[in-house]
N, C-alpha and C positions, 0 to 999 in steps of 0.2 A: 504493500500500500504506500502510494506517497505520499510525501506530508507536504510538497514543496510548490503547493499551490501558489499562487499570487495572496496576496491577503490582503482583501478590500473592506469586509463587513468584523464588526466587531462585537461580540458577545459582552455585556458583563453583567455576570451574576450576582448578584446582593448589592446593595447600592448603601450601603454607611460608609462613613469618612471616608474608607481606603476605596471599598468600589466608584462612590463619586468619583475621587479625585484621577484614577486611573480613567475615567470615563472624559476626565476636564484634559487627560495628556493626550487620549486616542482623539479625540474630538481635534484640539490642536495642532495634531501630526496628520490631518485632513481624512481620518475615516471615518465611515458612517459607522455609527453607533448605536447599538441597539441593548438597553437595558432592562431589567426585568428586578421583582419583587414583592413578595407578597405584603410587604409591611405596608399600614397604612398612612399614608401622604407621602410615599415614597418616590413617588416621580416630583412631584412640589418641592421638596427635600433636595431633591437631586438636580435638580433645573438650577435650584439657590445655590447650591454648593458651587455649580460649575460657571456661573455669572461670576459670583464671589471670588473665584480661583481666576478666572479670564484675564484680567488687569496683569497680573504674574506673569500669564503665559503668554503675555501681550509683549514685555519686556524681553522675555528673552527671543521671542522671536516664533512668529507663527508659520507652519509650510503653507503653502500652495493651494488652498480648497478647504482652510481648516475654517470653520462657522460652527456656531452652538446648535444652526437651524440643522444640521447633521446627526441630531440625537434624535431618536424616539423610544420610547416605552411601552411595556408592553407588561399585563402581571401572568401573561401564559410564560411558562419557560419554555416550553416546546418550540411555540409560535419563534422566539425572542433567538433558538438555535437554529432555528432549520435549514436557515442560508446561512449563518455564519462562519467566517474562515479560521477564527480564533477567537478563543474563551475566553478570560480571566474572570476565575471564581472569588466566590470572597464574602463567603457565608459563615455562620459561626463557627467556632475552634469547638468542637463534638467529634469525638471518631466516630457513634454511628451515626450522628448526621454526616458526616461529610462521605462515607460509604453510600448510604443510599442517595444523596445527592448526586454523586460523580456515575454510579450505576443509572440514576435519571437521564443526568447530563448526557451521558455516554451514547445511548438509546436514542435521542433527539439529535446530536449532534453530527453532521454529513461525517463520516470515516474517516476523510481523509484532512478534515481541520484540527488542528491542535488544543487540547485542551491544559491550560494553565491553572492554579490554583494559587492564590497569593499568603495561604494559610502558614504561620507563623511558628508554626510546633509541631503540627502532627505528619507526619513522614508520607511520602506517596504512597509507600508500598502498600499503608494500612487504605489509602482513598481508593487506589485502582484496584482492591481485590476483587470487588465482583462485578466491574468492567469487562463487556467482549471485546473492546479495542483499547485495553491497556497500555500497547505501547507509545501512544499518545500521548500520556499522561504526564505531566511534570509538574515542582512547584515551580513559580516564577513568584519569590518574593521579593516585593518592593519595599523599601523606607518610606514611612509617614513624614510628610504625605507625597505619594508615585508622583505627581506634577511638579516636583520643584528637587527631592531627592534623585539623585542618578542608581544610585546603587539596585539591583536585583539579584538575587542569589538565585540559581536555577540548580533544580535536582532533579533526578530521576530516581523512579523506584529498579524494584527487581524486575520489571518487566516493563521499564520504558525501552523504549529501541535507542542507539548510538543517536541515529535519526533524528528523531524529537529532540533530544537536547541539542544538536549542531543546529537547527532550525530556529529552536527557541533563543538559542544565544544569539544568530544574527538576528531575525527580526525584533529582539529588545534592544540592540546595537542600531539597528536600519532607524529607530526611531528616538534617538539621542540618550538613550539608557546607559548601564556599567553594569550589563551580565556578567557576574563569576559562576564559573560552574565548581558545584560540591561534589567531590569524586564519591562522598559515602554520603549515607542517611543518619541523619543527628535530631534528635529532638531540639528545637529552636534553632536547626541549623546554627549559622555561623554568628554572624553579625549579634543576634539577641545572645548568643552564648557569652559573647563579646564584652556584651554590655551588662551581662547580667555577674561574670566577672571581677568587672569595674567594682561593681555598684555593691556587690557581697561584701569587697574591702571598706567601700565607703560606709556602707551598714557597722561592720564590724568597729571603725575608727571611732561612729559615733556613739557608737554604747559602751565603749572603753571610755569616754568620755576623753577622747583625745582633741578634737574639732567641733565645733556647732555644723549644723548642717547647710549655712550658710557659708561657712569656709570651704567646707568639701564643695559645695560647688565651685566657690572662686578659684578652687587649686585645681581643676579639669578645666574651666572656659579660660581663665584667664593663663592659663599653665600649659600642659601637655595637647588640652585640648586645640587648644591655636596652631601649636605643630601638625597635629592629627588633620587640620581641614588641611591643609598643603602638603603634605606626602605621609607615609602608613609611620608605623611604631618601629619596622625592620631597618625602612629606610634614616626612619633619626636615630637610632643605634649606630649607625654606619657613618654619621653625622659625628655622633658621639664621640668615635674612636679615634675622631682628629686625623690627618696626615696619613696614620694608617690604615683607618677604614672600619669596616666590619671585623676586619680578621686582628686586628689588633684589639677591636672590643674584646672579641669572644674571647682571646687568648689571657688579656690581661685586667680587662673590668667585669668578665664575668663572674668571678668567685665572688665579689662584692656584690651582685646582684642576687648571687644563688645565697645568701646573706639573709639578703631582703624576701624574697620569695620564701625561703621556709620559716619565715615569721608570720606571712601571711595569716590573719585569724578567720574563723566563720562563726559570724554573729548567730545568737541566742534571737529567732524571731516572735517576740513577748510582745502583746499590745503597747507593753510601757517605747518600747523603740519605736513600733507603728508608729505611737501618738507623737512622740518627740520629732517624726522625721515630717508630721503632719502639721506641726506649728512651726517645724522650722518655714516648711514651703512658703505655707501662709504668711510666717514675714520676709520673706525673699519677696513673693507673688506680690506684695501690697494691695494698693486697690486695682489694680489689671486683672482684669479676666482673662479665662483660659482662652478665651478667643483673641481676645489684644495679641494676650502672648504670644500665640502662635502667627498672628500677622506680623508681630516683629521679625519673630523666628525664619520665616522666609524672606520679609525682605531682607534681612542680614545674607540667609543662606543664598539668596539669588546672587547679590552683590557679589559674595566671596567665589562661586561658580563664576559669574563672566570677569573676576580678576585672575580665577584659572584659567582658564579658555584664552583668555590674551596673553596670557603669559607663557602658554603651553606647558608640557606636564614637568615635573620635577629633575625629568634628565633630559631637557632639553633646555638649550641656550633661547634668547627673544626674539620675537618674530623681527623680520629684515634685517638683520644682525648681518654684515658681510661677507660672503665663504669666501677665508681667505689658505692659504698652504702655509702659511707661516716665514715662507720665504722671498717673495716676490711678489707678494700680495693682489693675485690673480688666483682662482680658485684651478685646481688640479682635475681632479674628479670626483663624483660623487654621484651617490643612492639616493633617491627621490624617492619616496614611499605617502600613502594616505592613509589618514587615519580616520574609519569614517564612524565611529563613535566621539571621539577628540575632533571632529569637523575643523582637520585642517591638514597642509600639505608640511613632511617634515623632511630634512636633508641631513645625510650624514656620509663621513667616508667610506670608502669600499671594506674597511678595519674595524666598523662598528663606532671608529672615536668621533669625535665630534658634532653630537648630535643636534638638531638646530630644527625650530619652529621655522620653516619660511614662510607659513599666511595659514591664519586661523579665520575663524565665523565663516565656516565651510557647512550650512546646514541643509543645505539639498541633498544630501547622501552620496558623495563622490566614492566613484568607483574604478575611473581609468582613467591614466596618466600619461602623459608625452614631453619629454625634453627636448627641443631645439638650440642644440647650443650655440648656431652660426647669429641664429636671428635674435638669441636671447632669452626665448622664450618658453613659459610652461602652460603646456595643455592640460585641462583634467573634464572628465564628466562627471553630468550630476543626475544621479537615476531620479532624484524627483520622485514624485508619490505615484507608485507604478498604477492605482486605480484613473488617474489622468493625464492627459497628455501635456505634461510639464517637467519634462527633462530638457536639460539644456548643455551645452558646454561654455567653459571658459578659459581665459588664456592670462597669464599674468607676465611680467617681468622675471627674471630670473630670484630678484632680491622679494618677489611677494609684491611688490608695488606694480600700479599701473592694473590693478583688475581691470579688464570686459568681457563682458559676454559675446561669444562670437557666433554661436548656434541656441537664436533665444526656447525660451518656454513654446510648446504649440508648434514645433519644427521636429519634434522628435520624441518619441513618447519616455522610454526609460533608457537612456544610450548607458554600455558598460565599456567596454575595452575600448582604446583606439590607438589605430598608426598611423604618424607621419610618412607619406609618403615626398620627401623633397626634392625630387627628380622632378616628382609630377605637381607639384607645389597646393596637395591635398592633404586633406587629413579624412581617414578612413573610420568609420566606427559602426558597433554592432547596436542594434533597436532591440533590447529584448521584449518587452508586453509589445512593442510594436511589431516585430516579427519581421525584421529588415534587418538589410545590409546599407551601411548608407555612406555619401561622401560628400566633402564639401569644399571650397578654397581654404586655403589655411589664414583667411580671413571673416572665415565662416559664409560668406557668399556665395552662390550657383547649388544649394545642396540638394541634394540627385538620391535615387534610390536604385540602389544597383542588383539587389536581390529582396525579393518580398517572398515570404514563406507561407504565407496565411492563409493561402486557399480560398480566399474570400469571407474568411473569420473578422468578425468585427474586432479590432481595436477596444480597448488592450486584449491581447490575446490570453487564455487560461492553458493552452496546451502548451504543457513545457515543453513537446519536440520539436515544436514551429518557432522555441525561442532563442534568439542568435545573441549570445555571447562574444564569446573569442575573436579576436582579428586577425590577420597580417596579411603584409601585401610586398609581392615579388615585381617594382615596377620594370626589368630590364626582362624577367618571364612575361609579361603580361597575368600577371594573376593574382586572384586575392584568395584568401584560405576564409575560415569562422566557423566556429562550434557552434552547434545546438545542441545545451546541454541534454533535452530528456526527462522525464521523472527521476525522481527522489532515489536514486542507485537502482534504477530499472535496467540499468544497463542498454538505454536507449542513446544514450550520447551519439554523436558523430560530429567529425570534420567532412566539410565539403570543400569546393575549391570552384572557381571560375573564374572567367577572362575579366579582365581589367574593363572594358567596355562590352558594354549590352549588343547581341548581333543585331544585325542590322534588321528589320524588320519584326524583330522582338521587343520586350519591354522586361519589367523588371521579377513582373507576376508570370510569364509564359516564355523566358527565355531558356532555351535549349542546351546551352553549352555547361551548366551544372554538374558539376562533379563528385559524386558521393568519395570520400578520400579514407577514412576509416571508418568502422561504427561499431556497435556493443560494447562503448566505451561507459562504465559509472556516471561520469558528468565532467566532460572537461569542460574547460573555461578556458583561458590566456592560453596563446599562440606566440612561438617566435621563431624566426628560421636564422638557420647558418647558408648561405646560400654558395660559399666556395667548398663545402662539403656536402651539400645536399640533404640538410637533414631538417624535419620540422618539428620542433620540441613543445609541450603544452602539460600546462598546470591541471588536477583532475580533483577536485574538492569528494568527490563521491566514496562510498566504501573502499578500507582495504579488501585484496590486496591490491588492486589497479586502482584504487581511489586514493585518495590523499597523497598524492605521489606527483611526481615530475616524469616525465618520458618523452622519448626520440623516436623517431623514425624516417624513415627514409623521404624525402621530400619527392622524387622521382614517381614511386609507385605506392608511398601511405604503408609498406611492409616491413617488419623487423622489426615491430615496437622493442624498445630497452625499456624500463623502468628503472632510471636512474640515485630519486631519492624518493625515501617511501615515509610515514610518521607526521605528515603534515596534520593543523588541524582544520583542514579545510583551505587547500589549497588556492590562491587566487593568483594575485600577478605574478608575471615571470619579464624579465630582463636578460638577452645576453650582453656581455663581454668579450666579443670576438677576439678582439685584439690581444686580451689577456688568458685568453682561454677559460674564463669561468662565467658563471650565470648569476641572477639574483631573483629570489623568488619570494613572494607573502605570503601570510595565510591570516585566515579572518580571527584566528585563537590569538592573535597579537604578535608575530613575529616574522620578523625578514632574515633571510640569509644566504648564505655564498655558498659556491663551492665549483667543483669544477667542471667543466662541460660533460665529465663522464660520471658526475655525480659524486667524487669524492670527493674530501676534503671539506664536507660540511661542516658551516660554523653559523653558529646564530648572532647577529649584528644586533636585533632587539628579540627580547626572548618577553612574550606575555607584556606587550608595551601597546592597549587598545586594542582596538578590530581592525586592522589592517585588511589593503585590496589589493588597487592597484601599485605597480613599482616600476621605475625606470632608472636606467644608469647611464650619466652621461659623462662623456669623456673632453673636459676643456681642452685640450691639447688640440685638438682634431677641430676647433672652433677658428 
C-alpha cells in the first residue's frame, strides 16, 4: 500500500487547545481543513481559537492559498475522514479510548492516508492494536501550542511500516515543523521525559527548602534556559569544554558532573509541596491570566524563532557572510545544499568546514538547486503547496543578495530538480503534481513544456507514476533524462530519456521519441551524468536494498546498475565532481556527503543538520 499520496485534505480529530491550534498551522500552510467533535460548541471554540492564533501566523509568514474560509466542521467523524489524506488525532490520553478510537478512525479513513496521533504518553503500539491498517499509524507529537512550536517527535509502533514514519517526517518538514524521529516506544516519549526530569529536580530543591519557587524558575529562563532556545544541552557542553571541545569536557569536567548527578534527589509528592509550588505560581503569575501569559509566551517565542531563522542554525556562520579561501580572498569551491525545514540555502567546503547560511526566509518548500558560477548565480525551486499551482523558481547572487523570481507562481505547478543547461542558455526542471518536463531561459523567459505525462489527468496530478522528479540534460547528445518516481516502494520508479527538442509535428502530450531508460526502480529522484565515461548516476529515497542508495549505470543503454552507496535516509540531491572524481549527495534525514565516484570513501559533511534536498557543487576555479 502506498502512503505517498499528495496531501491536500486535512483531518483533525478533537478540537481543544492542541487540535485547534494544529488546525490554525494546517489552515496556514494553505490546506483545506476539515475538523470534527463531538463536544459541545466545538466548532464556535475552534473558529475563536484559530482567529485568535491568525495574527501569529500572520507574522511569521503565510503560504500561498492559506484562508480561515478553508476550514469546515463537521461532528460525523466518518463524514470528517472519508477524503482525507492525513489525520492528526488528539483526543483524550485513555488507552481504551484511544484503541477504539484509532480502530474507528482506521475503518473510515481511505488506506492509503496516514494516520497521526498527537497523544503525549500513550505508545502506538497500544492505539494501533486493533487496526486493519496499522502500518499507518504513528504518533506525531507537537509542543503546545503546534502553530508557533517547531518541534514534533514522530514514533512508530510495532507494526508501523519504515514507510509511514519517512512520510510523516517529510510532510511535518514540507510544512515548516522539526520532526525527530524516536527509534523506541517510551511513555511520554522524549521531550515530556525531558521536562519532567527538569522539573522532578526543581520539585525536589523546593521541598529541601533550598529555593522558593520563584527562583527555580528564574535559574531555567533566565539561566540554562536562554542557552536551551539557541542550541541543545550537548551542544553547550561542547561550548563548555572551551578550546577543547566536547572531548575535553567529557574527559576532564565530567567527574565533576557525575558529582552532581548522583546527588540528584526525588521529591516526596505530599499536598504540602502541591500547595507550596501553587502559591509560589500564583505570585510569579500576578494579576495575568493564563491566557495573557500564554500571548506573551508566543510573542516572545515567535520573536526568538525569526532571530533563528536569520541567523541560521548554531553551526552555521551569517547569512551573506563572504566565501572567502583564506588566501586570496576569492572563494575556491564549495557544496550548496537546502535546507527545506531551516527555509534556507546553506554553503560549505567540499571538507564539511566552513559552514555558512547564504539566504534564509526560504518558505515555499525549496527543493532543487543550481550553481552558475561564470554568471554568478544561484538557482533553486520552490515546490509551493502541491494542492495549487504555485511553484515557482528563483535565482539569487552568489552572496544571497539580489533575490528574483525568475519562473513566477501559476507557471509551474510543484517544480523539484533542475539543470542548467549553459550551452543552450536554459535551465531545465521536473513539474511533479504537474506531471511535466519543462524549460525555460535562464532568465526565466520563453518557458516551454517538453514532456507532459498526464494523459489528460487534470492538474495537480494524484498518480505518483505520471510524477517527474529527476532531471539532467546531455546538451552536445541532444537529450534530457527525468525520473518518475512511482508509489511508495512499488517498485514503479523509472528513468526515461528524450530529445532535446519536441519532433517536428508533435507536441509535448503525443510526442514519439520517449525513451523508457530503466524501470522497477523503488523511487528515484536526482539524476547526474558523467558524460566522458558514459554513465548516469541517481539518488533512490525508496526501500533498501535498491532504495536509499546512490547508483550508476550505463548512460548508453540504462544496463549495469552499480549501487554505489547504500544507508541513506531518504535519499535526494546528488552533485558530481568530475574533475575531482567524487560526488555529493543529500538526504531529507539531514545530511550531505562525499565520496567517491565509485562510492567509497564516504564521509558525512553535515550529519542530522535539518531536512535536506537539493545539492550542488561548484567549482570557482572553472568560473
Amino acid at each position: 500500500m502506498s502512503l505517498d499520496k499528495a496531501i491536500h485534505r486535512i483531518a483533525i480529530v478533537g478540537t481543544g487547545v492542541i487540535g485547534a491550534s494544529w488546525a490554525a498551522q494546517y489552515l496556514a500552510r494553505g490546506f483545506d481543513v476539515i475538523a470534527t467533535d463531538p463536544a459541545p460548541n466545538a466548532e464556535a471554540n475552534l473558529r475563536q481559537y484559530v482567529d485568535e492564533a491568525w495574527p501569529a501566523l500572520e507574522k511569521v509568514g503565510l503560504s500561498p492559498g492559506a484562508s480561515r474560509d478553508r476550514l469546515s466542521f463537521t461532528a460525523n467523524m466518518k463524514e470528517a475522514l472519508s477524503q482525507a489524506d492525513f489525520v492528526q488525532e488528539n483526543g483524550p490520553e485513555r488507552p481504551d479510548f484511544k484503541i477504539k478510537l484509532f480502530a474507528d478512525m482506521d475503518a473510515a479513513t481511505p488506506p492509503d492516508s496516514l494516520i497521526a496521533s498527537s497523544s503525549s504518553g500513550i505508545t502506538p503500539s497500544v492505539m494501533q492494536s486493533q487496526c486493519k491498517h496499522p502500518e499507518r499509524i504513528v504518533i506525531g507529537h507537537p509542543f503546545n501550542p503546534p502553530h508557533v512550536i517547531p518541534l514534533v517527535e514522530v514514533v512508530g509502533g510495532t507494526k508501523t511500516s519504515p514507510e509511514a514514519i519517512q512520510r510523516a517526517i517529510a510532510f511535518y518538514a514540507s510544512i515548516g515543523k522539526k520532526p525527530i524521529h524516536l527509534h523506541k516506544e517510551l511513555p511520554g516519549h522524549v521531550g515530556n521525559r525531558l521536562q519532567a526530569a527538569l522539573y522532578k529536580e526543581i520539585m525536589y530543591l523546593i521541598q529541601q527548602g533550598v529555593l522558593s519557587v520563584s527562583d527555580a524558575d528564574d535559574a531555567v529562563s533566565y539561566g540554562s534556559g536562554l542557552r536551551w532556545g539557541v542550541m541543545g544541552p550537548s551542544l553547550q557542553w561542547h561550548l563548555g569544554g572551551g578550546p577543547g571541545g566536547i572531548k575535553h569536557f567529557m574527559e576532564h569536567l565530567m567527574p565533576g558532573l557525575e558529582v552532581i548527578i548522583k546527588s540528584l534527589g526525588t521529591p516526596e509528592i505530599t499536598d504540602e509541596l502541591k500547595q507550596t509550588i501553587v502559591d509560589g505560581v500564583a505570585q510569579i503569575a500576578g494579576d495575568l491570566s493564563v491566557d495573557q501569559l500564554a500571548q506573551r509566551e508566543n510573542e516572545e517565542l515567535l520573536g526568538l524563532l525569526k532571530l533563528r531563522a536569520r541567523n541560521g542554525s548554531a553551526t552555521s556562520k551569517k547569512v551573506g557572510e563572504t566565501i572567502q579561501d583564506g588566501s586570496n580572498g576569492k572563494p575556491s569551491e564549495r557544496v550548496f545544499f537546502l535546507d527545506v525545514s531551516g527555509g534556507r540555502i546553506e554553503s560549505l567546503n567540499p571538507d564539511g568546514s566552513d559552514r555558512r547560511v547564504v539566504l534564509d526566509g526560504l518558505k515555499r518548500i525549496p527543493d532543487g538547486i543550481e550553481v552558475d558560477v561564470e554568471a554568478g548565480h544561484i538557482y533553486w525551486t520552490n515546490m509551493g503547496t502541491p494542492t495549487a499551482n504555485d511553484g515557482s523558481i528563483e535565482r539569487a547572487d552568489l552572496d544571497g543578495t539580489n533575490r528574483t523570481t525568475i519562473v513566477p507562481p501559476g507557471a509551474t505547478f510543484t517544480p523539484k530538480q533542475l539543470k542548467l543547461d549553459k550551452q543552450g542558455g536554459r535551465i531545465y526542471w521536473s513539474d511533479r503534481e504537474g506531471m511535466r518536463v519543462m524549460r525555460a531561459n535562464l532568465n526565466g523567459s520563453e518557458i516551454e513544456t517538453l514532456v507532459d505525462t498526464s494523459g489528460g489527468e487534470t492538474r495537480p496530478g494524484r498518480d505518483a507514476t505520471k510524477w517527474c522528479v529527476g532531471i539532467a540534460v546531455d546538451h552536445d547528445g541532444g537529450k534530457v533524462y527525468w525520473t518518475q518516481k512511482g508509489g511508495d516502494n512499488a517498485s514503479e520508479g523509472r528513468i526515461f530519456r528524450a530529445n532535446l527538442e519536441i519532433p517536428k509535428g508533435k507536441n509535448a502530450v503525443n510526442r514519439t521519441d520517449i525513451e523508457l531508460f530503466r524501470d522497477r526502480l523503488p523511487e528515484p529522484i536526482d539524476l547526474d551524468l558523467d558524460l566522458d565515461n558514459r554513465m548516469i548516476y541517481w539518488t533512490d529515497r525508496g526501500n533498501p536494498p535498491q532504495g536509499n542508495t546512490v547508483s550508476r549505470a550505463s548512460l548508453d543503454n540504462g544496463k549495469g546498475q552499480q549501487i554505489l552507496v547504500n544507508d541513506l535516509m531518504e535519499g535526494i540531491g546528488l552533485s558530481l565532481d568530475l574533475k575531482n572524481g567524487r560526488m555529493f549527495f543529500a538526504d531529507l534525514g539531514g545530511s550531505v556527503y562525499s565520496s567517491k565516484l565509485d562510492g567509497s570513501e564516504k564521509k558525512a559533511l553535515v550529519f542530522a543538520g535539518g531536512n535536506l534536498t537539493g545539492v550542488a557543487y561548484a567549482d570557482f576555479a572553472q568560473a
